[in-house]
N, C-alpha and C positions, 0 to 999 in steps of 0.2 A: 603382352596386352597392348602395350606403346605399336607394336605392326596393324593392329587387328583395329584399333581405338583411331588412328589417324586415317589411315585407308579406308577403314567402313564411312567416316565421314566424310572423305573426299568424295566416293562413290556414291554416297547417299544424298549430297547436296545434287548431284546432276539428277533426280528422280524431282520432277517439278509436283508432281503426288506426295511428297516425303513432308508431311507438318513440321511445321519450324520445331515447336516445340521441342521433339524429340531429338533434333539436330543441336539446339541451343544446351540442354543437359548432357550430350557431350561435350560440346565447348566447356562446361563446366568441369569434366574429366579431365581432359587435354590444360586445360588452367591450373587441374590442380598438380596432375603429372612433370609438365612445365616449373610450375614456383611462377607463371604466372597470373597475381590478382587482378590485372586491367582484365584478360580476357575472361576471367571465373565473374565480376563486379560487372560487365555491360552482359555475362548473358544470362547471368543472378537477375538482373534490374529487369531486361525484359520477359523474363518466366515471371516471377514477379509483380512485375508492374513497379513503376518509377512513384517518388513520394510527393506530398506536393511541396513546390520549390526547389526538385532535382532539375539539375542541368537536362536537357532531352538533347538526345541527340537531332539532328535538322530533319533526320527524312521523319520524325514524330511532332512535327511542325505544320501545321496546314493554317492557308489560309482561312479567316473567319468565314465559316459558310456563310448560306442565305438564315435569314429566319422568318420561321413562319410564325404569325401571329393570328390569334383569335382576339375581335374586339366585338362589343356593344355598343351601337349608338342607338340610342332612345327604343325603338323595338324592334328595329332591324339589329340583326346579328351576322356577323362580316368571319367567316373561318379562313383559315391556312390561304392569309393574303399575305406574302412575298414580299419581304424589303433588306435591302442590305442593309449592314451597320451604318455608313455614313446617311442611309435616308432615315436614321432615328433621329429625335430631339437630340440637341447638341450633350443635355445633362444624359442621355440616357447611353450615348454613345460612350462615354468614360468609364461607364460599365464592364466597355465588351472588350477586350486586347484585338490588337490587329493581326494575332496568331491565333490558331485554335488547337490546343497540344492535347495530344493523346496519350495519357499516362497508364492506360489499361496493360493489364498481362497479353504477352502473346496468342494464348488460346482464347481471351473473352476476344481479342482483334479480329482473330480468324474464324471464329462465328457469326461477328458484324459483315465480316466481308462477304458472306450467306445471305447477307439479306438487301431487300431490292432497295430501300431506302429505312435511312433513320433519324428518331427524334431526338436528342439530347439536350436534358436541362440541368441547369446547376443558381448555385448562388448569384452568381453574375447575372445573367438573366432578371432574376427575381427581382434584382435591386434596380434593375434596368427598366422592369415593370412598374415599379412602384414609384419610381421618379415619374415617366412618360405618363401616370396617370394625374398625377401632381396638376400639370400644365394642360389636363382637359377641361371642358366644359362640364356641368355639372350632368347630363344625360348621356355621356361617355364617358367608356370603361374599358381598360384593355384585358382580357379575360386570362389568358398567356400567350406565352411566348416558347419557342423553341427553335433552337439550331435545326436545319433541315441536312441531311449528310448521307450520299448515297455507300451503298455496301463497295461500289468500285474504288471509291475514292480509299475504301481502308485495303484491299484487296493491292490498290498501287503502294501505300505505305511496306505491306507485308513484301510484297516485289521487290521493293528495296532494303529492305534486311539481309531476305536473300541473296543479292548480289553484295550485298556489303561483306555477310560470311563467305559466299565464295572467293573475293577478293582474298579474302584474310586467310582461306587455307591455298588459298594458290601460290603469296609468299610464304607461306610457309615449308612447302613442298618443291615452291622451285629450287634452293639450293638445300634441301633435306632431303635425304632418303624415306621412303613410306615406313621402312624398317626402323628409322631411327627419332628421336626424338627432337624436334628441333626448341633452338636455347629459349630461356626466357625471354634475354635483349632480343631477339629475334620475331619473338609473339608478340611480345610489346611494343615494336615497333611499327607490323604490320594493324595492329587495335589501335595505335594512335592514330597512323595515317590514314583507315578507310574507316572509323569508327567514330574516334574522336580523343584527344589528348586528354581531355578530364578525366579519363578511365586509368591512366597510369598514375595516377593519386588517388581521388576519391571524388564522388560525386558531389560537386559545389554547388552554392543557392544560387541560383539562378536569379539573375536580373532584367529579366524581360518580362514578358507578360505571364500570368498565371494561369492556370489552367479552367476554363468558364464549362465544359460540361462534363459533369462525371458522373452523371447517367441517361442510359440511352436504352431506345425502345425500336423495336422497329414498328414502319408504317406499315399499312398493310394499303 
C-alpha cells in the first residue's frame, strides 16, 4: 500500500483537475503510515477548516479587502460605495485587523474560487457599523457593510496549497524510493520548512489579528 499511497499522490498532484481535497486525505494516510502528526494535523486543519484563534498558515492570510457599504442619507440611498479600511472613522477602523484570514475548509474554498465575486460579513464588521453610525448626523445611517472579495483571489490561496503539497512530496521522494516509506524526521522536516513549524507540535493561539468574516455570499 506504502508503493501505491505515495505514487498515486505524487502522480495525482501534477493533474491541476485533481481537488485538493482528495489529495489532502491522503496526506492524512501518508501521516499516519509515517508516525507523522505535523503532516496528519496541517492537512486535518485544512479538510477541516482552522478554529478561531488557530495559527493560519500565511498563504491563508490576505490582505483586508475593499468594503462595500450601503448608507442612508435623509432620502437618498447610497449602495455598494467602495472604501478601504483606513478611509473608515478612526473608531471604526479598530474593528477591522490589517489581515483578512480565511479559516474555511478546503472544499467550502474551492467553491468560492467558482464564483465571480464575494460578500463576507462577520462580527467585526457589525461592531464597525454600529460605531461609524455613532459619529453621524442624526438623518444618516449606515445600512451595512461587507468585505467585497473576488473568487480569483481564493482560487490564488488554493494555488498555493498546491504548490506547498508538491513541495513537500517532492522532499519526500528525492532521497526515498516511490517503493519505500520515507522516515517521519524526514516528513517532518519537509511540513516545517514549506508548511510551517507550528505543525510539528500543535496549533498555537495566534497573536495577530482575528478572523473578521465568516460568512460569505456570492454577488451576482
Amino acid at each position: 500500500m506504502t508503493d501505491t499511497l505515495l505514487r498515486s499522490l505524487r502522480e495525482r498532484l501534477l493533474d491541476e483537475s485533481e481537488p485538493l481535497a482528495g489529495l489532502l486525505r491522503k496526506c492524512l494516510l501518508l501521516g499516519a503510515e509515517t508516525g507523522s502528526e505535523s503532516l496528519r494535523q496541517w492537512a486535518r486543519h485544512e479538510l477541516n477548516g482552522y478554529e478561531e484563534g488557530a495559527e493560519l498558515p500565511n498563504y491563508r492570510k490576505l490582505p483586508t479587502p475593499p468594503i462595500s457599504v450601503d448608507s442612508l442619507s435623509g432620502n437618498t440611498w447610497a449602495k455598494n460605495v467602495t472604501y478601504s479600511r483606513l478611509q473608515l472613522p478612526a473608531s471604526a477602523q479598530e474593528c477591522i485587523g490589517e489581515q483578512f484570514l480565511l479559516h474555511q475548509p478546503i472544499e467550502e474554498l474551492e467553491k468560492f474560487a467558482t464564483q465571480r465575486s464575494l460578500a463576507f460579513t462577520g462580527t467585526g464588521l457589525a461592531y464597525a457599523q454600529h460605531l461609524w453610525n455613532k459619529e453621524l448626523g442624526p438623518f444618516q445611517h449606515i445600512v451595512g457593510m461587507s468585505f467585497t472579495l473576488s473568487g480569483s483571489a481564493i482560487s490564488g490561496v488554493l494555488g498555493q496549497i498546491r504548490t506547498q503539497l508538491v513541495d513537500v512530496v517532492a522532499d519526500l521522494t528525492t532521497d526515498t524510493p516511490l517503493a519505500e516509506l520515507p522516515g517521519k524526521e524526514q516528513v517532518d522536516a519537509a511540513v516545517g520548512q514549506h508548511i510551517g513549524t507550528q505543525y510539528n507540535t500543535t496549533i498555537h493561539a495566534a497573536s495577530g489579528p482575528t478572523a473578521i468574516g465568516t460568512k460569505a455570499e456570492s454577488i451576482s
